[in-house]
mmCIF file of the C-alpha atoms, coordinates in Angstrom:
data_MODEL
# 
_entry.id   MODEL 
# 
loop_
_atom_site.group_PDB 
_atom_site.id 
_atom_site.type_symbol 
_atom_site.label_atom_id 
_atom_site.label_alt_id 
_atom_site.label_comp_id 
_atom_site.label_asym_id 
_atom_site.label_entity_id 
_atom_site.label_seq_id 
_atom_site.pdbx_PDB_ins_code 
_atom_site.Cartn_x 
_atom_site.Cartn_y 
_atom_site.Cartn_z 
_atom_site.occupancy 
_atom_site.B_iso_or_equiv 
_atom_site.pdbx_formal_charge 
_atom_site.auth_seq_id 
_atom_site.auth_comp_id 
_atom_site.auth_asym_id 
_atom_site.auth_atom_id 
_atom_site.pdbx_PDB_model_num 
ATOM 1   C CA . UNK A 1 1   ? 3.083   24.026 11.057  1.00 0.00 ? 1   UNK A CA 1 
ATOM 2   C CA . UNK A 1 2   ? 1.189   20.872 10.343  1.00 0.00 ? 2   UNK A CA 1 
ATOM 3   C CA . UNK A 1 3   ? 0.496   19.652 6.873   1.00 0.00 ? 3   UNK A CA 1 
ATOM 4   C CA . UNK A 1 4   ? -2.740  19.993 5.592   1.00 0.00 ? 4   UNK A CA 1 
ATOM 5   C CA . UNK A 1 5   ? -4.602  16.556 5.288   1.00 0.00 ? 5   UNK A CA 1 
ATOM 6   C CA . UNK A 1 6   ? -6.382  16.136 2.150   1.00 0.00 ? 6   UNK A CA 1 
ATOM 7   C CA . UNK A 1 7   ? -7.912  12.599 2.968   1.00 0.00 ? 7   UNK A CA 1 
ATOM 8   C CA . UNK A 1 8   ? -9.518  10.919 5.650   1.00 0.00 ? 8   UNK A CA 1 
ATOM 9   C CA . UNK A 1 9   ? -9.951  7.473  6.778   1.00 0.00 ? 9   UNK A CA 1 
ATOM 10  C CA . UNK A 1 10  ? -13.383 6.429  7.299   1.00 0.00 ? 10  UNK A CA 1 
ATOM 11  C CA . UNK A 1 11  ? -12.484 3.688  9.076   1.00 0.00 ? 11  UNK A CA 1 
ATOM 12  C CA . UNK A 1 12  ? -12.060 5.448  11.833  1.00 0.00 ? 12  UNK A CA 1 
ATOM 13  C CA . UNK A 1 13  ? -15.642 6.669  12.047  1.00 0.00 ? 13  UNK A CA 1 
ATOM 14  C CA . UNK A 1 14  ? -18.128 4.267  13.965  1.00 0.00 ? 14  UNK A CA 1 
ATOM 15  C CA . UNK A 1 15  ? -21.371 2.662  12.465  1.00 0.00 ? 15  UNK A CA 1 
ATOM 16  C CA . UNK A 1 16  ? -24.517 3.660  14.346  1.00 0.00 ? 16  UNK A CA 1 
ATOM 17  C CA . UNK A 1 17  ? -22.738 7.043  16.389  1.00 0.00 ? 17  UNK A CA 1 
ATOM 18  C CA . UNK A 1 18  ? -23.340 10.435 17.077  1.00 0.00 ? 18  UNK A CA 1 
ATOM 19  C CA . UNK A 1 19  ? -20.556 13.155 17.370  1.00 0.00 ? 19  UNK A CA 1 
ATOM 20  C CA . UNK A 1 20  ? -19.689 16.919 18.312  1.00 0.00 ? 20  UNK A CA 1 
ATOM 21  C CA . UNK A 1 21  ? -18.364 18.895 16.546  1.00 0.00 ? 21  UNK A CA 1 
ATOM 22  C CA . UNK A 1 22  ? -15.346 18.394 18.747  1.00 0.00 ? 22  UNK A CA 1 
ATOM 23  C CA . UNK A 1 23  ? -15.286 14.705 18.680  1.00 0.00 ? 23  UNK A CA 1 
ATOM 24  C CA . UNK A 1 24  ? -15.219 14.813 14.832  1.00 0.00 ? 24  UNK A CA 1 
ATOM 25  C CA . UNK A 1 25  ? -11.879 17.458 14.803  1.00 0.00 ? 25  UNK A CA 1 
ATOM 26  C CA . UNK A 1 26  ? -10.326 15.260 17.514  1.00 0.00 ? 26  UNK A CA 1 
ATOM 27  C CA . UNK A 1 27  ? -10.795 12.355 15.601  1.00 0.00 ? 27  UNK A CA 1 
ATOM 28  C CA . UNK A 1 28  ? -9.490  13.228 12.429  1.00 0.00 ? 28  UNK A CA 1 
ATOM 29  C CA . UNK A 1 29  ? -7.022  15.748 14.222  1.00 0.00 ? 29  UNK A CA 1 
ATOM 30  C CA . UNK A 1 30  ? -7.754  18.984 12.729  1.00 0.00 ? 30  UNK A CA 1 
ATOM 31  C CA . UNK A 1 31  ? -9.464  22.393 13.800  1.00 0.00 ? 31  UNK A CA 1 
ATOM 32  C CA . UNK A 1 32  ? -12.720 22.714 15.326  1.00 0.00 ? 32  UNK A CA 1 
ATOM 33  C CA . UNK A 1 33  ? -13.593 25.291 13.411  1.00 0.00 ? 33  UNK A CA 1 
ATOM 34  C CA . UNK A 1 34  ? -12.805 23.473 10.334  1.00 0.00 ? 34  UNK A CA 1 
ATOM 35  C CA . UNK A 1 35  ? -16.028 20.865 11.058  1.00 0.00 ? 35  UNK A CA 1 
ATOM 36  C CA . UNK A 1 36  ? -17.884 24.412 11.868  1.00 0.00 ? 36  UNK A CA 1 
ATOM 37  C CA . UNK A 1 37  ? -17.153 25.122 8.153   1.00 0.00 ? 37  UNK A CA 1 
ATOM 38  C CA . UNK A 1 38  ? -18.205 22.189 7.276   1.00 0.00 ? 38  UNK A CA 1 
ATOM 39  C CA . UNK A 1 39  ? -21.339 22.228 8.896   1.00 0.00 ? 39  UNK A CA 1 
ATOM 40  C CA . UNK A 1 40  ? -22.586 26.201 7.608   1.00 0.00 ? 40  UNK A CA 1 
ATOM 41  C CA . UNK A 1 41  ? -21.006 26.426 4.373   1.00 0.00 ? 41  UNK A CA 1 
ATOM 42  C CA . UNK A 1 42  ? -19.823 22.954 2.979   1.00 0.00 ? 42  UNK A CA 1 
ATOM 43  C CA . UNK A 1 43  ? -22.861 20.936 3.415   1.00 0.00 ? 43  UNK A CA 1 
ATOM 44  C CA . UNK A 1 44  ? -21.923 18.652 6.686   1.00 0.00 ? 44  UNK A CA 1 
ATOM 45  C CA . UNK A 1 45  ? -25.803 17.478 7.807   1.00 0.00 ? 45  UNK A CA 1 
ATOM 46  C CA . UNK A 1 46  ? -25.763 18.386 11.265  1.00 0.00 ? 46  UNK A CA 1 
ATOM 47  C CA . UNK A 1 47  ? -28.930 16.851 13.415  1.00 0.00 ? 47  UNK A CA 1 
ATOM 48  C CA . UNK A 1 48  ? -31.551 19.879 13.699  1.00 0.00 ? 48  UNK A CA 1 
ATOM 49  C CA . UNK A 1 49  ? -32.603 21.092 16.691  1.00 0.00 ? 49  UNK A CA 1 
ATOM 50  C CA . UNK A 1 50  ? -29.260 19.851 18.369  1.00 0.00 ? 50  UNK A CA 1 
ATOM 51  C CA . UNK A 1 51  ? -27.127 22.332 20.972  1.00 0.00 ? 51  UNK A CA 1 
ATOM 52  C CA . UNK A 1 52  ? -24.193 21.159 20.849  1.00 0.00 ? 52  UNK A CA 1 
ATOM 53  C CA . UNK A 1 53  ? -24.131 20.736 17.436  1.00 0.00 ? 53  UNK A CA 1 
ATOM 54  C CA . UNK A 1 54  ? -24.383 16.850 16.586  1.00 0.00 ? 54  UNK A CA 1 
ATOM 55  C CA . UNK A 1 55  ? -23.280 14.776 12.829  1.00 0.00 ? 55  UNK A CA 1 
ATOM 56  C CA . UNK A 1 56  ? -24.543 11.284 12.786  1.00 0.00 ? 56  UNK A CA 1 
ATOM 57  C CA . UNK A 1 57  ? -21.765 8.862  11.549  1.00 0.00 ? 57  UNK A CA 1 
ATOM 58  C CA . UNK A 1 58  ? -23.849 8.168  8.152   1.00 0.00 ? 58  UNK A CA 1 
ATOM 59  C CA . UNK A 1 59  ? -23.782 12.067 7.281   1.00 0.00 ? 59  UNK A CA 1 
ATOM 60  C CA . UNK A 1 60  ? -19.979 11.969 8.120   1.00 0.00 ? 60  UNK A CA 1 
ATOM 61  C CA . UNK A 1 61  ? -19.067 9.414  6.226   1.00 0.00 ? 61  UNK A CA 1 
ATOM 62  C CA . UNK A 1 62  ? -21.250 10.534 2.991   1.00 0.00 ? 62  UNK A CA 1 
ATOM 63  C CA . UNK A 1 63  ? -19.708 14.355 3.337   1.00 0.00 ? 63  UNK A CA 1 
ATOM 64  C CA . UNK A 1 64  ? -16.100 13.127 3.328   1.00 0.00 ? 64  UNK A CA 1 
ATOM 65  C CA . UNK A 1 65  ? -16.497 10.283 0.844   1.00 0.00 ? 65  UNK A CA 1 
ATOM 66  C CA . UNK A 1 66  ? -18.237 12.790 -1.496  1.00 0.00 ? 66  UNK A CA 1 
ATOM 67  C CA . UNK A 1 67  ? -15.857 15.542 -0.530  1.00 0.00 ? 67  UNK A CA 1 
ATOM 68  C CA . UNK A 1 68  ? -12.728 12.810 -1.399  1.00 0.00 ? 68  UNK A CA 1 
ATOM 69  C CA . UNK A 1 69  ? -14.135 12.150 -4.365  1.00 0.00 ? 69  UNK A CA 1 
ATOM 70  C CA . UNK A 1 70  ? -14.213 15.423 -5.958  1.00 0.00 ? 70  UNK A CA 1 
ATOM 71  C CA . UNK A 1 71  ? -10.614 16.174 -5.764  1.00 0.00 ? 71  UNK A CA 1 
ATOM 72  C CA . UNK A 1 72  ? -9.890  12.917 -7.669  1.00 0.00 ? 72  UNK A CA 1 
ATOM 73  C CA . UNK A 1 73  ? -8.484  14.094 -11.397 1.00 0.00 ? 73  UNK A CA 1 
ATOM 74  C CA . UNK A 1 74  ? -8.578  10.758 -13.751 1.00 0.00 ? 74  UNK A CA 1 
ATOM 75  C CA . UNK A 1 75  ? -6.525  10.519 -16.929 1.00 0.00 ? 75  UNK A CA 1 
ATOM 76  C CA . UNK A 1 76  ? -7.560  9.605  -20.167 1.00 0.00 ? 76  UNK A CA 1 
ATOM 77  C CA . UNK A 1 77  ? -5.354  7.017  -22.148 1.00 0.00 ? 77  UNK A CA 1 
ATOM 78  C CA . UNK A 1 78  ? -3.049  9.441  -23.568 1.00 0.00 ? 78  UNK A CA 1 
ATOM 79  C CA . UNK A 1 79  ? -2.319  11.362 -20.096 1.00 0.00 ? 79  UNK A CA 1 
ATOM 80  C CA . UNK A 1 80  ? -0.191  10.789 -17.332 1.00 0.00 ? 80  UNK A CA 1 
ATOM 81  C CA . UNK A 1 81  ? -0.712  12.450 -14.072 1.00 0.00 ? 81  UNK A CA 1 
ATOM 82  C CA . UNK A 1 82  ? 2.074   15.250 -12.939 1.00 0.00 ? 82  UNK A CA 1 
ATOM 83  C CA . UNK A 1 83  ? 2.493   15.388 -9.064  1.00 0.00 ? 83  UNK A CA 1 
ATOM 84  C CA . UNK A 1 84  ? 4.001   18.845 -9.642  1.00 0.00 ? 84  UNK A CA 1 
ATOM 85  C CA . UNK A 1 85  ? 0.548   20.322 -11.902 1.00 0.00 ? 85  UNK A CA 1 
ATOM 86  C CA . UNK A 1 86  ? -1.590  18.299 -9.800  1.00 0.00 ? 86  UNK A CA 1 
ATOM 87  C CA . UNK A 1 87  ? -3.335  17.717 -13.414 1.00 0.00 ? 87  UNK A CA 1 
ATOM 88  C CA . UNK A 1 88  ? -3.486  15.123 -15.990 1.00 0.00 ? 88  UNK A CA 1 
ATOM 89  C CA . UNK A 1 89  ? -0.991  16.193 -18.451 1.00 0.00 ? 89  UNK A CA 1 
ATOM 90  C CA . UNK A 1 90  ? 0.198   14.888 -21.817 1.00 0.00 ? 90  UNK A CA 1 
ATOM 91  C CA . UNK A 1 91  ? 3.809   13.514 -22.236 1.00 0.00 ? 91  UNK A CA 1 
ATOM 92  C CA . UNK A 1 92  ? 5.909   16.091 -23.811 1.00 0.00 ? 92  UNK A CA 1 
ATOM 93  C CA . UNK A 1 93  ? 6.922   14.706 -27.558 1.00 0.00 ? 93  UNK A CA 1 
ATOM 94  C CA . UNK A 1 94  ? 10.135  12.321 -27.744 1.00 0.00 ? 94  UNK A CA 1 
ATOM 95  C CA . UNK A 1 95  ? 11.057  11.928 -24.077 1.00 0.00 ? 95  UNK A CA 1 
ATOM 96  C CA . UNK A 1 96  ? 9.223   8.359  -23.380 1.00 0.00 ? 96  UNK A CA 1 
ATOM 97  C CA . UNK A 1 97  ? 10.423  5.659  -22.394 1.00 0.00 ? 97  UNK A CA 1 
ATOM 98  C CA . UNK A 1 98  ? 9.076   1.982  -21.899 1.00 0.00 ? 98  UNK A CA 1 
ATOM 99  C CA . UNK A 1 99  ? 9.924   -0.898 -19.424 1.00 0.00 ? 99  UNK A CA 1 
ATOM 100 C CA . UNK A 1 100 ? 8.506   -4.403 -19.686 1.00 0.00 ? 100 UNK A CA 1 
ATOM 101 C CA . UNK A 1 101 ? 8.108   -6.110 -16.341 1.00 0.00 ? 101 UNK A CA 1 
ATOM 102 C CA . UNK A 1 102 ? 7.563   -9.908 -16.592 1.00 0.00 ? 102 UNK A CA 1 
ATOM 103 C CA . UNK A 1 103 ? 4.663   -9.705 -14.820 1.00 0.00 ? 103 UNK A CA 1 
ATOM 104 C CA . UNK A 1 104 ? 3.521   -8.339 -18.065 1.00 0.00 ? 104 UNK A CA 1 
ATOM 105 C CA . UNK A 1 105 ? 2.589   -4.386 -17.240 1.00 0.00 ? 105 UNK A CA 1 
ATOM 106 C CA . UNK A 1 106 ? 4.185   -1.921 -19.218 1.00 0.00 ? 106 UNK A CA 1 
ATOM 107 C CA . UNK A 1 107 ? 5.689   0.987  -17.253 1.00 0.00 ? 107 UNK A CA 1 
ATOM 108 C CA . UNK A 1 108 ? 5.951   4.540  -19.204 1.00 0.00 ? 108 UNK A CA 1 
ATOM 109 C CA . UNK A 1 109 ? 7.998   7.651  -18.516 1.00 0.00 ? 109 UNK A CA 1 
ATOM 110 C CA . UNK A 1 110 ? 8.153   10.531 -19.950 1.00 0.00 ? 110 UNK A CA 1 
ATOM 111 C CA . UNK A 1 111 ? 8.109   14.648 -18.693 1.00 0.00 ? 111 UNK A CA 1 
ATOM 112 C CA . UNK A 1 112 ? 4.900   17.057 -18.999 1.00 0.00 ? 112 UNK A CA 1 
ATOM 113 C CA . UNK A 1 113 ? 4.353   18.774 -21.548 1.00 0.00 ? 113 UNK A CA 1 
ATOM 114 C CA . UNK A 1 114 ? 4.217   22.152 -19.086 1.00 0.00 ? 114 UNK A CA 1 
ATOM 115 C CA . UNK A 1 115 ? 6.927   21.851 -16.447 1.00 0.00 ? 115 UNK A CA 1 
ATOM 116 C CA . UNK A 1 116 ? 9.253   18.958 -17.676 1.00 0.00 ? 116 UNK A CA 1 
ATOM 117 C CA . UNK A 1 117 ? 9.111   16.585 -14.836 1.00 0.00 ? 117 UNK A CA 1 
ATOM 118 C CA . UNK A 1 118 ? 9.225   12.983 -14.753 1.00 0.00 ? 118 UNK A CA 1 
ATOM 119 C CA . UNK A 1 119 ? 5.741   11.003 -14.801 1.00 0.00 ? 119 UNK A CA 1 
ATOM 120 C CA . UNK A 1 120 ? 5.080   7.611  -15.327 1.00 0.00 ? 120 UNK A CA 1 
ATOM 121 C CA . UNK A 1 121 ? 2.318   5.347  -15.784 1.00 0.00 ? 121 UNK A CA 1 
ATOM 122 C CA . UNK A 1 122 ? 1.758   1.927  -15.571 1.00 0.00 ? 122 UNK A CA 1 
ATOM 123 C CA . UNK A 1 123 ? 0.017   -0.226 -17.355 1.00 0.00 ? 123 UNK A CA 1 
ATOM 124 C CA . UNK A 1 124 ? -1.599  -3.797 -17.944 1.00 0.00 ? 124 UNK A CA 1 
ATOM 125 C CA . UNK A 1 125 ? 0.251   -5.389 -20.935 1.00 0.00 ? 125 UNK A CA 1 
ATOM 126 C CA . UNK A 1 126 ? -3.331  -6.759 -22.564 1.00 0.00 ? 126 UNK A CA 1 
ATOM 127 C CA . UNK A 1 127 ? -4.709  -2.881 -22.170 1.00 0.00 ? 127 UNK A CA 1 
ATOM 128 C CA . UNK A 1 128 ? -1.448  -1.534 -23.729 1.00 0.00 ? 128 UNK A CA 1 
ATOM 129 C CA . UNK A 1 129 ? -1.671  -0.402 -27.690 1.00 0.00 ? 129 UNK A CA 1 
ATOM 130 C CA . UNK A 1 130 ? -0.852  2.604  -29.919 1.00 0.00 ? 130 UNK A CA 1 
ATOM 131 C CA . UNK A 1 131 ? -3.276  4.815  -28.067 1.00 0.00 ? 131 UNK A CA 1 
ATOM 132 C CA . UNK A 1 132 ? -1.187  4.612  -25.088 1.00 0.00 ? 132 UNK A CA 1 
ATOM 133 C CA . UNK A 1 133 ? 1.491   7.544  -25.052 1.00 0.00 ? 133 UNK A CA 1 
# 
């Protein structure tokens, strides 16, 4: 079974170009019927009037950038994202731990709060004060 891909690069998608629906799942290497989806129920701008079913490159490129961009989860100062909770979590209480690199970042570990992995979380030495977990 192939692993699911959650982002695509849109460098692969020309300037200026039309595409089927099957020249958009063979490009990014993925189910036609995926780009169908996209098209009726996840808002992929298909040109009207158009049998086969054609996306111009501008529409592609919006849908995926905007469709990218709403899976992105920032943390606040305090928070350190948790690969395992897919979430900004806080660090659970006593379990930090600081490293100074000279080139003057500050890297922080520590486990989540809700299932006690590692995170880390680096950060810019000038940006680095109390606040910081």
């Amino acid at each position: 079974m192939s692993k699911k891909l959650r982002r695509y690069s849109l460098r692969r998608i020309k300037d200026n170009y039309t595409y089927t629906v099957e020249q958009i799942a063979d490009l990014f290497g993925i189910n036609v019927n995926t780009v169908r989806r996209w098209i009726s129920e996840e808002g992929l701008k298909r040109l009207p009037m158009t049998r086969p079913h054609l996306v111009h490159s501008s529409d592609l490129k919006r849908f995926l950038e905007r469709k990218q961009k709403s899976r992105k989860k920032p943390c606040a100062e305090h928070e350190l994202f948790c690969c395992k909770c897919q979430m900004p979590r806080s660090p659970k209480l006593d379990t930090g731990s600081l490293i100074l690199n000279p080139n003057n970042t500050v890297l922080f570990g520590a486990r989540c709060s809700v299932c006690d992995t590692k995170i880390h979380k680096a950060v810019k030495g000038e940006k680095w004060d109390e606040n910081h977990p």
